[in-house]
C-alpha positions as a printed NumPy array, in Angstrom:
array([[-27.863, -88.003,  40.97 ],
       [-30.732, -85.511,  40.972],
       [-31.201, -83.825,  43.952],
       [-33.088, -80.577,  43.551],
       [-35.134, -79.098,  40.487],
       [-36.754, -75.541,  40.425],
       [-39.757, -75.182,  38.204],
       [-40.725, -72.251,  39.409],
       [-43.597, -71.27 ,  42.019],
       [-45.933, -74.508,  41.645],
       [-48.642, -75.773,  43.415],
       [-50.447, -78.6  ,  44.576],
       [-49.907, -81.937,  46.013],
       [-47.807, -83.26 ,  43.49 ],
       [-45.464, -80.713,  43.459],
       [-44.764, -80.901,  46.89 ],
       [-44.321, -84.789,  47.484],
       [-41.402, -86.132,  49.138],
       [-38.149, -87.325,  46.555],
       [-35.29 , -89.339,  46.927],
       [-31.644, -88.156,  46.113],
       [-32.31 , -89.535,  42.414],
       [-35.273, -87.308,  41.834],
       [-38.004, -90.382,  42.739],
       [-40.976, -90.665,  44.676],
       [-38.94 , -91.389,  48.22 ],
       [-39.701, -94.719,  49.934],
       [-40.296, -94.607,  53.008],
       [-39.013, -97.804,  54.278],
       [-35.552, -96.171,  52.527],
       [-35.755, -93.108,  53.601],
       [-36.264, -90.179,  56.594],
       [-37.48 , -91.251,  59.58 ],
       [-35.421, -90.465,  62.554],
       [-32.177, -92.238,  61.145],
       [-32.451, -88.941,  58.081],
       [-33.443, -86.663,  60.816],
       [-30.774, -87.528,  63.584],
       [-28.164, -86.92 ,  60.771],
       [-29.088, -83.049,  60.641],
       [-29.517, -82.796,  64.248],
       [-25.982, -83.696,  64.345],
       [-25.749, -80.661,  62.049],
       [-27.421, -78.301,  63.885],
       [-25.422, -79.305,  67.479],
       [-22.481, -78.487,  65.129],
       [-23.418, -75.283,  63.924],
       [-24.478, -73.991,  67.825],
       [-21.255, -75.419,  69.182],
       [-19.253, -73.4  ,  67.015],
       [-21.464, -69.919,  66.95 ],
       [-21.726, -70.025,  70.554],
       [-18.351, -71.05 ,  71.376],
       [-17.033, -68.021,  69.552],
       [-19.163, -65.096,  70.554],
       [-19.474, -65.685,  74.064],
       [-16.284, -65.567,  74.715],
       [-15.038, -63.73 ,  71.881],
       [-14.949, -60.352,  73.122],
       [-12.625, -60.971,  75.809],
       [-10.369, -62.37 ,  73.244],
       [-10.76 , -58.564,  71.114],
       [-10.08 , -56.608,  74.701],
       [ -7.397, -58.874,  76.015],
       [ -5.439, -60.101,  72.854],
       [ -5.888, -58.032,  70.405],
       [ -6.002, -55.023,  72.74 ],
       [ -9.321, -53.329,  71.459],
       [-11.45 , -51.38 ,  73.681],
       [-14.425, -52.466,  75.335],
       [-17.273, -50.878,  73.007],
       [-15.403, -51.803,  70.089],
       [-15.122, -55.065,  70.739],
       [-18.553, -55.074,  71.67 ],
       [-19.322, -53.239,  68.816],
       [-18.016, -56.21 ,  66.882],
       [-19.306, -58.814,  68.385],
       [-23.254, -57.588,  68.008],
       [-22.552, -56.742,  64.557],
       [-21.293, -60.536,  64.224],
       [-24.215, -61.87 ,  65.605],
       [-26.465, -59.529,  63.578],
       [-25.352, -60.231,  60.632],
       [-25.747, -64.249,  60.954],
       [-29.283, -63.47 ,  62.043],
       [-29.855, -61.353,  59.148],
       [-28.167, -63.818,  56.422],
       [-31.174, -66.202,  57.939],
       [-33.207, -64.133,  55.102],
       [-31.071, -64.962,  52.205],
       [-30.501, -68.527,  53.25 ],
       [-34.634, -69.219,  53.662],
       [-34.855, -67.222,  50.136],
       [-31.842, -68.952,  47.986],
       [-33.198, -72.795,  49.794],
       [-37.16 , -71.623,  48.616],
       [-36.599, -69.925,  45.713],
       [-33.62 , -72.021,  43.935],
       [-31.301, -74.768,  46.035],
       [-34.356, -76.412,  48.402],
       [-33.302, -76.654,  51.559],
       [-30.683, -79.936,  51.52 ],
       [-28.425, -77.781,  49.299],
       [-28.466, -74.274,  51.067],
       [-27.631, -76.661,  54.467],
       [-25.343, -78.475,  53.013],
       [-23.326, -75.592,  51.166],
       [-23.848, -73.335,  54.228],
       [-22.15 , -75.909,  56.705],
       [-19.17 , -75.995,  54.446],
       [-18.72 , -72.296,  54.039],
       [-18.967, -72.133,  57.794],
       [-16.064, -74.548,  58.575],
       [-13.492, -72.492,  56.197],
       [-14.631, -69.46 ,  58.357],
       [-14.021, -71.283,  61.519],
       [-10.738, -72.555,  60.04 ],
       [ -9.99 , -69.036,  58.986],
       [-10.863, -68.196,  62.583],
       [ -8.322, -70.831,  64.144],
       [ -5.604, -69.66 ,  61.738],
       [ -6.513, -65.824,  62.714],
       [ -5.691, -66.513,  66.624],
       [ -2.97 , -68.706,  66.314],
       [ -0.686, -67.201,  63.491],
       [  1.613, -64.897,  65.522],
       [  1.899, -62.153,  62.999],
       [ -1.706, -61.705,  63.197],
       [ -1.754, -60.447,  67.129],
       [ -0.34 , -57.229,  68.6  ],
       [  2.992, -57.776,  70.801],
       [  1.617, -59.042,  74.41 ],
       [  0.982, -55.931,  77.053],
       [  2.034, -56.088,  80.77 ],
       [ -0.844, -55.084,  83.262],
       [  1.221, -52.302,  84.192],
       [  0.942, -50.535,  80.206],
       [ -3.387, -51.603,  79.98 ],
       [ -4.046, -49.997,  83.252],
       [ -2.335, -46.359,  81.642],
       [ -4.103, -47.637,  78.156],
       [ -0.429, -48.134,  76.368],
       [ -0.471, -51.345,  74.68 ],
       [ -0.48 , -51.174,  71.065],
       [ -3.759, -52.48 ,  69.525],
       [ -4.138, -54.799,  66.587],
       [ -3.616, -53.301,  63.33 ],
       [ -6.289, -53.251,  60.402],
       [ -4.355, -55.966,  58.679],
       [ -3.995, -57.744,  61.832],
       [ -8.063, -57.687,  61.566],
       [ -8.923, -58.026,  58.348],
       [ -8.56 , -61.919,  58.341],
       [-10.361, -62.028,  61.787],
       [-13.345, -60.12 ,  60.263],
       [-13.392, -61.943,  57.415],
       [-13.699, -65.128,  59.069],
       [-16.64 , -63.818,  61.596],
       [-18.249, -62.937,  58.291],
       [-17.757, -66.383,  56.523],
       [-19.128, -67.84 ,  59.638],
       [-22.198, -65.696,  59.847],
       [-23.292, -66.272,  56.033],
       [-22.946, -70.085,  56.756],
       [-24.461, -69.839,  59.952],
       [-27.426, -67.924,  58.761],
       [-27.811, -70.568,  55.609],
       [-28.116, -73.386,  58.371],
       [-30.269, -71.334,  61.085],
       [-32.947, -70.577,  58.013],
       [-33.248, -74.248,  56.861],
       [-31.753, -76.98 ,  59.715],
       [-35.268, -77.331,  61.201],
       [-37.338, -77.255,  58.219],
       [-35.096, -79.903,  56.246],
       [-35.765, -81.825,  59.768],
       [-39.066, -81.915,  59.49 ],
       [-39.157, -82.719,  55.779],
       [-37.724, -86.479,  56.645],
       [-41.639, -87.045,  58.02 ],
       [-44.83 , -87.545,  56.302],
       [-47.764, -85.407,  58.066],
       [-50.332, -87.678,  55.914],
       [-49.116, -90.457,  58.114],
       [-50.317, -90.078,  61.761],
       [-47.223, -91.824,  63.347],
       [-44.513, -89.882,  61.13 ],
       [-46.363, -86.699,  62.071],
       [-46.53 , -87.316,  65.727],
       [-42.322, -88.205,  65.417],
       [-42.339, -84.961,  63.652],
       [-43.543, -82.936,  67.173],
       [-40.821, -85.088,  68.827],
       [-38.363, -84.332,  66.709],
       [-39.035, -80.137,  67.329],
       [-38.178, -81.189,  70.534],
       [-35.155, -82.717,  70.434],
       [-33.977, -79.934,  68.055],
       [-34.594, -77.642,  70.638],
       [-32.948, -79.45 ,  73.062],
       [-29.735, -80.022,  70.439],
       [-29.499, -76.658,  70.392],
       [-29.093, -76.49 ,  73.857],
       [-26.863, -78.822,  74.883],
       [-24.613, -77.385,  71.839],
       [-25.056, -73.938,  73.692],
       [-24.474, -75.426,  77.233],
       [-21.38 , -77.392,  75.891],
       [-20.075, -74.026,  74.296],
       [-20.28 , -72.071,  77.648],
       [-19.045, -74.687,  79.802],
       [-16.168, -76.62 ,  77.876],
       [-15.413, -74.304,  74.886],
       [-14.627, -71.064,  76.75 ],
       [-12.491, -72.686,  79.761],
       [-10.539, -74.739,  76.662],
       [ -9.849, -70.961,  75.602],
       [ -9.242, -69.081,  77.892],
       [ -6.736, -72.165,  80.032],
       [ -5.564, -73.867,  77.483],
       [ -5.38 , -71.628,  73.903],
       [ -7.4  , -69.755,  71.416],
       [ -6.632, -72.145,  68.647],
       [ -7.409, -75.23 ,  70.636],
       [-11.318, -73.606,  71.329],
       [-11.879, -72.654,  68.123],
       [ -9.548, -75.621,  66.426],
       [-12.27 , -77.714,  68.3  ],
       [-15.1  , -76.026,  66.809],
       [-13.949, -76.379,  63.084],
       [-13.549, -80.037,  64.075],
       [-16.905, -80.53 ,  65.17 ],
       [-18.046, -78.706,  61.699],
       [-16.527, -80.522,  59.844],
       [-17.567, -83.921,  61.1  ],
       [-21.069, -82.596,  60.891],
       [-20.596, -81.61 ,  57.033],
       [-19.369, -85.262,  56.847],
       [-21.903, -86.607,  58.135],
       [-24.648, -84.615,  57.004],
       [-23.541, -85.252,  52.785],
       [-22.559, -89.245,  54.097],
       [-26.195, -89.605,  54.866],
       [-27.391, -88.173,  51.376],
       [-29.035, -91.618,  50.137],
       [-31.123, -91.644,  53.31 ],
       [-32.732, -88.103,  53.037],
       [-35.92 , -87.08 ,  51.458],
       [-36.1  , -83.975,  49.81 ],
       [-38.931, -81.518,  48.741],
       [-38.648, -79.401,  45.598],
       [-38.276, -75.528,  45.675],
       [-41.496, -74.249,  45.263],
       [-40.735, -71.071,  45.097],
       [-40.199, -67.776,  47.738],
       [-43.082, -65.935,  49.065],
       [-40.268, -62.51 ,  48.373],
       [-40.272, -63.322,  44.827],
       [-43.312, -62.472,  44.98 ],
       [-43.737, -59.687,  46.481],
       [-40.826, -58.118,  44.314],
       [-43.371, -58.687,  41.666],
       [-45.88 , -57.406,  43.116],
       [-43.826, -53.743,  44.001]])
């Protein structure tokens, strides 16, 4: 089974046609369409379900669990979410440069559900919390906050997450659009459509995250929210590598940074 093969920064028409999983010219009466393409939206609902339904709630869990002050906690949280936004770079580079874009999405999901795992272990394990703090000892500041070991697997969870996360955010929507042919008027009219459903994926995954995820932790448990979340990803990893024979996929052809590295 052949799914990728970089050959560098080529051009042209060729280059750039449509494969199957096997490495040949993909039919189209076999392959994408919105069958292919539905598959990764499921991937992409997956991946906002889970990002959302930790940071928007996760800095009440840092404050009121782990006993953290407020601008820490906050602290934490941006520097979360800024570093899956950055890892978008080396996601778009690795999937244009080397892995094309199935790959990176398809690696990237599965490093994000061990970090959500990691996650559901790091809230649930009782050895990896502070001893619980009456309201009395927070209002005079006295509870004891959670140690740097107590951390370190909650950290590096948030940090698995985000370099998954950013692999998928970088390449979801492009891989999408690769399961349509813009030579072919009706496949490149589906493609507009299907920009619009991914938008509106992403925010039903976002309104599903605000609404069910953070009353499931903060009434019923943290490992239950985020248990729920690792789950959903990975049912979409499932999914998204079940559907393989049905994708079309597009060479590497090579990242516009590579070039410019050259260039320097």
């Amino acid at each position: 089974m052949v799914l990728v093969a970089s050959n560098g920064e080529k051009k042209g028409t060729e280059d750039n046609a449509a494969v199957d999983f096997r490495g040949h010219p993909a039919d189209k009466t076999k392959s994408g369409g919105w069958l292919a393409a539905g598959l990764i939206l499921g991937t992409e609902l997956a991946e906002r379900i889970c990002v959302m339904g930790i940071s928007m709630n996760l800095v009440t869990y840092l404050v009121g669990d782990l006993h953290l002050h407020s601008a820490s906690s906050a602290t934490i949280v941006t520097n979360f979410m800024g570093t899956l936004n950055l890892l978008g770079l080396l996601g778009g580079f690795l999937a244009d440069a080397k892995l094309g874009r199935y790959l990176t999405v398809a690696i990237s999901a599965t490093i994000a559900t061990v970090g959500v795992c990691m996650l559901t272990l790091a809230t649930t394990i009782p050895s990896m919390t502070p001893p619980p703090c009456s309201e009395v000892r927070r209002q005079h500041h006295q509870c004891i906050q959670a140690s740097g070991k107590q951390l370190s697997l909650l950290f590096a969870a948030l940090y698995t997450i985000a370099l998954g996360g950013g692999g998928i955010k970088s390449n979801v929507s492009g891989f999408g659009s690769d399961q349509f042919d813009t030579n072919d008027p009706k496949e490149e009219k589906n493609m507009i459509f299907f920009f619009n459903r991914f938008y509106f994926f992403i925010s039903i995954g976002s309104l599903f995250s605000v609404v069910v995820l953070v009353y499931v932790q903060d009434n019923i448990g943290r490992g239950w929210g985020y248990g729920i979340s690792a789950g959903t990803m990975l049912v979409a990893v499932g999914i998204l590598l079940c559907g393989t024979p049905l994708y079309r996929f597009k060479k590497p052809q090579g990242s516009p940074l590579t070039i410019i590295w050259r260039v320097l």
